[in-house]
C-alpha positions in Angstrom: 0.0 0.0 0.0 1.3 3.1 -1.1 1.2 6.5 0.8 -0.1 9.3 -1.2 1.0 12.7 -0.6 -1.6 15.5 -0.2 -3.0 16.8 -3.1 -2.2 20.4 -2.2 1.5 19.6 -1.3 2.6 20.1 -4.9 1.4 23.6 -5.0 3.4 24.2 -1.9 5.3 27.8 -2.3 3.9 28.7 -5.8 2.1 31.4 -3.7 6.0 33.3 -3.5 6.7 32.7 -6.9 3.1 33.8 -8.2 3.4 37.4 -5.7 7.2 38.0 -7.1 6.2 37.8 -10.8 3.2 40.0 -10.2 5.3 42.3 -8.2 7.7 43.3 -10.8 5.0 43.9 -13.4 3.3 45.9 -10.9 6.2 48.3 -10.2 6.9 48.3 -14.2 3.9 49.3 -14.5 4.6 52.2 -11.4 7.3 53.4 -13.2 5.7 53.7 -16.7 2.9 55.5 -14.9 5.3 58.2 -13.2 6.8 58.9 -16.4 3.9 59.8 -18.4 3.3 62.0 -15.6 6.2 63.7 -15.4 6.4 64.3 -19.3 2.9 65.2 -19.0 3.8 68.0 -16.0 6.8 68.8 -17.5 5.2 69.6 -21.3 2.4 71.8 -19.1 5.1 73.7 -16.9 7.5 74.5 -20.6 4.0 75.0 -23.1 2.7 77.6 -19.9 6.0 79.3 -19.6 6.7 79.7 -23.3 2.9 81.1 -23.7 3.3 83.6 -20.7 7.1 84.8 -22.7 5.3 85.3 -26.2 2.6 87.7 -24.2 5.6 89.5 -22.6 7.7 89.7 -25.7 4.2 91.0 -27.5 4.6 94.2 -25.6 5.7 97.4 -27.6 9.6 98.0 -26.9 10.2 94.6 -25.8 12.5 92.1 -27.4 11.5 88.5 -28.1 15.0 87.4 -26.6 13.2 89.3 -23.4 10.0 86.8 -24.0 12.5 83.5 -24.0 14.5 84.7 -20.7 11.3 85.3 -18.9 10.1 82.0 -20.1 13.3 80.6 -18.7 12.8 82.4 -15.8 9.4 81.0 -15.1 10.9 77.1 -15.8 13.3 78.0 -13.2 11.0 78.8 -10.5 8.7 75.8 -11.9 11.1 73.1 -12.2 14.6 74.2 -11.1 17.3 75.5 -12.3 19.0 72.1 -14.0 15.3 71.8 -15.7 15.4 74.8 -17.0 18.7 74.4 -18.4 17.7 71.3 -20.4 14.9 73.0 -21.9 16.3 76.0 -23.2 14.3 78.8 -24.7 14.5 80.9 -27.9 12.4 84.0 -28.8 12.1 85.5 -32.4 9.2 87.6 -34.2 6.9 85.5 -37.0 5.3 87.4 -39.8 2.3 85.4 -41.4 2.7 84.9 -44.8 -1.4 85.5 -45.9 -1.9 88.6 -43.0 1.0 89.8 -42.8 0.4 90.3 -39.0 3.7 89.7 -36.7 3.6 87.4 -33.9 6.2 87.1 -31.2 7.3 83.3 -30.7 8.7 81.7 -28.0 9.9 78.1 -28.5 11.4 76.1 -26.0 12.8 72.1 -26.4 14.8 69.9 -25.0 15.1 66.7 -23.2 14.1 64.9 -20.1 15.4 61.9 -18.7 13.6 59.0 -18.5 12.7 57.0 -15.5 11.8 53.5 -17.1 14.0 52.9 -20.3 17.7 52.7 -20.0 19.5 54.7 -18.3 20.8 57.6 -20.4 17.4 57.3 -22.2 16.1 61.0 -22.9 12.5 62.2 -23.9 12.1 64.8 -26.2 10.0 68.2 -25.2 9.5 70.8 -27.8 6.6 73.6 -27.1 5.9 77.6 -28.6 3.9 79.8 -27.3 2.9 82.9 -29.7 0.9 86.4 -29.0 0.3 88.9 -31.5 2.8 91.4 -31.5 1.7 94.8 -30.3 3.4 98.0 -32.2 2.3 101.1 -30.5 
């Protein structure tokens, strides 16, 4: 007569192996969540800040180069100062080709680093902001 083992004895420990694989997919899954939302903060922070140096650089007697070091300014204060290095700004004036109207532009791109693909992995930002530039 044989002895016969119990029948949940074989599935003894698959609970540790079943909670470890789940585990790192879940904190995969973390980190691809934090960096959408970072590139997702990030992209706000830049497309406000390049939006607020167009309006300034819209102003009569001010220079666009005046919008893009406000804008940097503002992604300073936002994001700090190594942030705002990485996304550098550049102002200029933008004539429409059918009106004719001049805008002033602020454009400002660069990268980010990422928190889930390799390190050294970078994701691209690139935002403008434009106002209609006043001449009185």
């Amino acid at each position: 007569m044989s002895i016969r083992a119990h029948p949940l004895a074989e599935d003894r420990g698959s609970a540790v192996v079943d909670f470890c694989l789940m585990s790192v997919l879940l904190v995969m899954l973390l980190f691809a969540v934090l960096q959408v939302a970072a590139l997702f903060y990030v992209r706000s922070v830049a497309a406000s800040a390049a939006a607020d140096g167009a309006r300034y650089a819209a102003n009569a007697g001010v220079s666009p180069q005046a919008g893009a070091a406000r804008a940097t300014a503002l992604l300073g204060q936002a994001l700090g100062p190594a942030m705002a290095q990485r996304l550098p700004c550049e102002g200029g004036l933008v004539a429409e080709a059918d009106s004719g109207l001049v805008t002033a532009e602020v454009r400002c791109r660069g990268t980010i680093a990422s928190v889930l693909l390799p390190i050294g992995a970078l994701v691209r930002v690139e935002v403008s902001g434009q106002s209609l530039k006043d001449d009185r």
